[in-house]
SEVEX-393098 format. One line per field, with one value per residue: residue in three letters; x, z, y of N, C-alpha, C in turn. Coordinates in steps of 0.02 Angstrom, whole numbers, plus 50000, padded with zeros to 5 digits. Atoms other than C-alpha are relative to their C-alpha. Layout:
! residues N
rest	ala, ... $
npx	X, ... $
npz	Z, ... $
npy	Y, ... $
capx	X, ... $
capz	Z, ... $
capy	Y, ... $
cpx	X, ... $
cpz	Z, ... $
cpy	Y, ... $
This chain:
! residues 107
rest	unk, unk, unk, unk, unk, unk, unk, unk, unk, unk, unk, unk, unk, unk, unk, unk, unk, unk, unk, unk, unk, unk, unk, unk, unk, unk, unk, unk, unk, unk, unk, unk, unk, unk, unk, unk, unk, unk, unk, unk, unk, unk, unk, unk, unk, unk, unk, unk, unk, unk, unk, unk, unk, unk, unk, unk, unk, unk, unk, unk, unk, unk, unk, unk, unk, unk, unk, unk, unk, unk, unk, unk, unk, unk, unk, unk, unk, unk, unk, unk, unk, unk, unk, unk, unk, unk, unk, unk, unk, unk, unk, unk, unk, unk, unk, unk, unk, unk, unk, unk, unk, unk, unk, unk, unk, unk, unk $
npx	50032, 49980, 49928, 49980, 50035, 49965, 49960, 50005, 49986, 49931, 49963, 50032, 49975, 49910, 49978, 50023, 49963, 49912, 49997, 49961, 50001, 49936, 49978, 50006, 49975, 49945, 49936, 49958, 49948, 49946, 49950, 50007, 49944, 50008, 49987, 49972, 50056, 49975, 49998, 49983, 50066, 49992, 50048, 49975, 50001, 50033, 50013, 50062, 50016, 50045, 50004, 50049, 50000, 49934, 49916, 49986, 50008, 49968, 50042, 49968, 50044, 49987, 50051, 50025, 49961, 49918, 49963, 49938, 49946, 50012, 50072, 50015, 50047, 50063, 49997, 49949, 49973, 50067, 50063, 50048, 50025, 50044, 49973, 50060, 49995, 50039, 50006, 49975, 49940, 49965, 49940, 50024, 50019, 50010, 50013, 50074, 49995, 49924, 49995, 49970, 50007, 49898, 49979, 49992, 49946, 49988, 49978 $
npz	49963, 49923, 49979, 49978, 49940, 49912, 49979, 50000, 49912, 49956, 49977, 49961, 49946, 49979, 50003, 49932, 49949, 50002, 49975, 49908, 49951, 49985, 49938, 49977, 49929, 49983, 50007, 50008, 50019, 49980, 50024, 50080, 50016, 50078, 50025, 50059, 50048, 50078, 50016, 49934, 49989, 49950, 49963, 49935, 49970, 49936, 49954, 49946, 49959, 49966, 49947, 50015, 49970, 49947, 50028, 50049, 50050, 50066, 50075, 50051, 50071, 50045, 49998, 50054, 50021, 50018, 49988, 50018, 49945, 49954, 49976, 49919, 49972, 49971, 49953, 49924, 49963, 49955, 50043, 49980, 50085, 49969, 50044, 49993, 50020, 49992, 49912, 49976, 50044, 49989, 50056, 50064, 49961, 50027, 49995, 50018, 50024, 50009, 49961, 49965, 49944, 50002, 49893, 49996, 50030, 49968, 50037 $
npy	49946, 50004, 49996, 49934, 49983, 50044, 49948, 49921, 50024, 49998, 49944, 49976, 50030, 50009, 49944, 49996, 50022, 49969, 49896, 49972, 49939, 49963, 49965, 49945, 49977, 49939, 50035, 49958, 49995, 49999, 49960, 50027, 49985, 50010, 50033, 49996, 50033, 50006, 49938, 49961, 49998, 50049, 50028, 49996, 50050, 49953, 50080, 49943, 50061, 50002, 50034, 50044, 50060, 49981, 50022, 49942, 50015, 49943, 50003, 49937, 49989, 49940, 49975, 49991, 49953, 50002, 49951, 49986, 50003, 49972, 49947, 50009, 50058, 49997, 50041, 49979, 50069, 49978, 49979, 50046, 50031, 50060, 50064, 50035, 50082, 50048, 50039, 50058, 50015, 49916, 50010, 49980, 49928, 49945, 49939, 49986, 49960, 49926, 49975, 50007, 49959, 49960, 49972, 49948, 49974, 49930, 49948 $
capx	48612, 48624, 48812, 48801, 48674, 48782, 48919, 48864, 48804, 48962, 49040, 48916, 48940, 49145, 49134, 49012, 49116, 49291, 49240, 49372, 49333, 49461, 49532, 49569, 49730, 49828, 49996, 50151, 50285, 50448, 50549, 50545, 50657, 50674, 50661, 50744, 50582, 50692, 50722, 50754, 50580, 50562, 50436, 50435, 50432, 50339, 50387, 50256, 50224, 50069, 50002, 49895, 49852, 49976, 50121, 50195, 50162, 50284, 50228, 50293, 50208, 50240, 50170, 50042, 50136, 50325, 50420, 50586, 50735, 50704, 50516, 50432, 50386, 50223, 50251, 50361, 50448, 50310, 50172, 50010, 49930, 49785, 49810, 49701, 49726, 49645, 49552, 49666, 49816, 49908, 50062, 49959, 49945, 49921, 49887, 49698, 49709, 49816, 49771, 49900, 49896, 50071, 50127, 50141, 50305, 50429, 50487 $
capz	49415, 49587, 49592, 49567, 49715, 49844, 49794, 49800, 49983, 50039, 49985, 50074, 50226, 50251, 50212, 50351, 50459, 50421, 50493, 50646, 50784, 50847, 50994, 51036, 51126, 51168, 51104, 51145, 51016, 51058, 50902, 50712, 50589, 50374, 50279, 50101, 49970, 49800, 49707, 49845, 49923, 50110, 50219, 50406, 50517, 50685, 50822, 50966, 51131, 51233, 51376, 51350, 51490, 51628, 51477, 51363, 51179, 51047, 50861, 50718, 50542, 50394, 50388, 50236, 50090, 50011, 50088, 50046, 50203, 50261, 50279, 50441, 50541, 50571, 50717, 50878, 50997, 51155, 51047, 51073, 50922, 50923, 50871, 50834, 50827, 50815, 50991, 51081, 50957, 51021, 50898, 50765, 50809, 50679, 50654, 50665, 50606, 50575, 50722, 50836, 51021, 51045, 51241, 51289, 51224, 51348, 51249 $
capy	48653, 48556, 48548, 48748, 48775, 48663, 48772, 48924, 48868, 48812, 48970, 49063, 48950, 48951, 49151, 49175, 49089, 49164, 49339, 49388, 49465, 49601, 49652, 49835, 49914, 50077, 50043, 50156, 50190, 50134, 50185, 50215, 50208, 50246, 50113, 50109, 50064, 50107, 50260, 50370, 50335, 50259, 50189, 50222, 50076, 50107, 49977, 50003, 49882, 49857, 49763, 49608, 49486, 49552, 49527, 49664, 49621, 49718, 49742, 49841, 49910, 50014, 50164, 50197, 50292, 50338, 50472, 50567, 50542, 50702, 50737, 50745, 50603, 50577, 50457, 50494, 50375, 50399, 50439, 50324, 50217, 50109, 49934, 49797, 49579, 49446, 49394, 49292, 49298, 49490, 49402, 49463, 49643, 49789, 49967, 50018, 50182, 50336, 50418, 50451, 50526, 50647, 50649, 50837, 50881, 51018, 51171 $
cpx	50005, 50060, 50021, 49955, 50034, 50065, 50005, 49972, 50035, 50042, 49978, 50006, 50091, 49988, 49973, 50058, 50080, 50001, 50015, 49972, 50068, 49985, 50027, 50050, 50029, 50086, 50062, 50060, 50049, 50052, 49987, 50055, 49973, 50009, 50015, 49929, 50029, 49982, 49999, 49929, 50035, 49922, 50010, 49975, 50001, 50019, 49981, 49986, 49942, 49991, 49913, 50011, 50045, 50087, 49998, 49990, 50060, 49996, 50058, 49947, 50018, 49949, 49965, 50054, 50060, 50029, 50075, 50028, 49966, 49909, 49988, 49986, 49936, 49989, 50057, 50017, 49966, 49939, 49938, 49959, 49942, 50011, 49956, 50041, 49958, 49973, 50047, 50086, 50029, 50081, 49981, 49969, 50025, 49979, 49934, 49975, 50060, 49992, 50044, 49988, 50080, 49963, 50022, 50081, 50040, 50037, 50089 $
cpz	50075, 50013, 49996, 50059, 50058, 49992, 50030, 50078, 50034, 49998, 50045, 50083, 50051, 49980, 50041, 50045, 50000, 50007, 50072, 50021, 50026, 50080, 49984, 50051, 49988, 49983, 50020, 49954, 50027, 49965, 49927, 49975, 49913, 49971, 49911, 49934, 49941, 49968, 50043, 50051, 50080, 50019, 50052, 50033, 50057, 50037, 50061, 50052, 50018, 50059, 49983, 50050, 50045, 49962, 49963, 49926, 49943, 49912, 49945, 49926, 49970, 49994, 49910, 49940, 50007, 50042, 49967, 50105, 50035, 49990, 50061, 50037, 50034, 50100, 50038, 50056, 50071, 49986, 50029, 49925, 50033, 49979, 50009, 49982, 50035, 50063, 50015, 49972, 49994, 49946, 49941, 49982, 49938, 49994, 49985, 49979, 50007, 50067, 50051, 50057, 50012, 50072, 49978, 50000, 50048, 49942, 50002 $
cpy	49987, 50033, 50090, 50014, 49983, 50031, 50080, 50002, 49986, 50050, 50042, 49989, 50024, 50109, 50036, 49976, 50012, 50077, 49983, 50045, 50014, 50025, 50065, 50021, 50067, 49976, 50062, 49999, 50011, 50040, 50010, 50022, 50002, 49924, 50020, 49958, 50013, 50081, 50059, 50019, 49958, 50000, 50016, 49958, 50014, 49940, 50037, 49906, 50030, 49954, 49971, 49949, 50001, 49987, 50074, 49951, 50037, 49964, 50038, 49990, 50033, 50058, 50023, 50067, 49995, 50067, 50027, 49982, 50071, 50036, 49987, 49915, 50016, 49961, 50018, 49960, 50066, 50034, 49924, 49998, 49970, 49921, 49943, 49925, 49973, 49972, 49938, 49979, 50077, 49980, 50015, 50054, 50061, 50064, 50007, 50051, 50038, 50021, 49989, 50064, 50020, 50006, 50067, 49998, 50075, 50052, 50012 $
């Protein structure tokens, strides 16, 4: 009965203490492209920089979901994302939601 109490405290312990905090940026999409996922399905692959610490950072992600070749893109090269990593570690930089900001577009 000890040896389950002093575990069940050390998991408790180490799972407290393995919660990240996140950082928070504006990212701009550079470019995307199809990716090939099998059976005539793709993925779209968003590569997007930012500016962390007077440097540029550049990232990339899949976006959620299969597509066919020609459906729309959701994402647009000069579009704005949000993107979130680990404090201190911008090499470990992911998509924080869907939401994307579209630059005004000329006709």
């Amino acid at each position: 009965m000890r040896k389950k109490n002093i575990f069940i405290i050390a998991f408790l312990l180490l799972s407290i203490g393995c919660k990240r905090e996140y950082e928070y940026r504006m990212a701009c999409i550079q470019r995307t492209a199809f990716v090939h996922w099998g059976c005539g399905n793709f993925k779209l692959r968003i590569f997007y920089e930012f500016e962390y610490n007077d440097s540029t950072c550049k990232g990339d992600d899949f976006t959620n979901g299969l597509y066919r070749i020609y459906a729309r893109k959701h994402y647009k090269e000069g579009d704005s994302l949000l993107v979130k990593f680990p404090k201190g570690k911008s090499n470990e930089s992911e998509r924080a939601n869907n939401i994307v900001k579209t630059k005004k577009r000329k006709l």
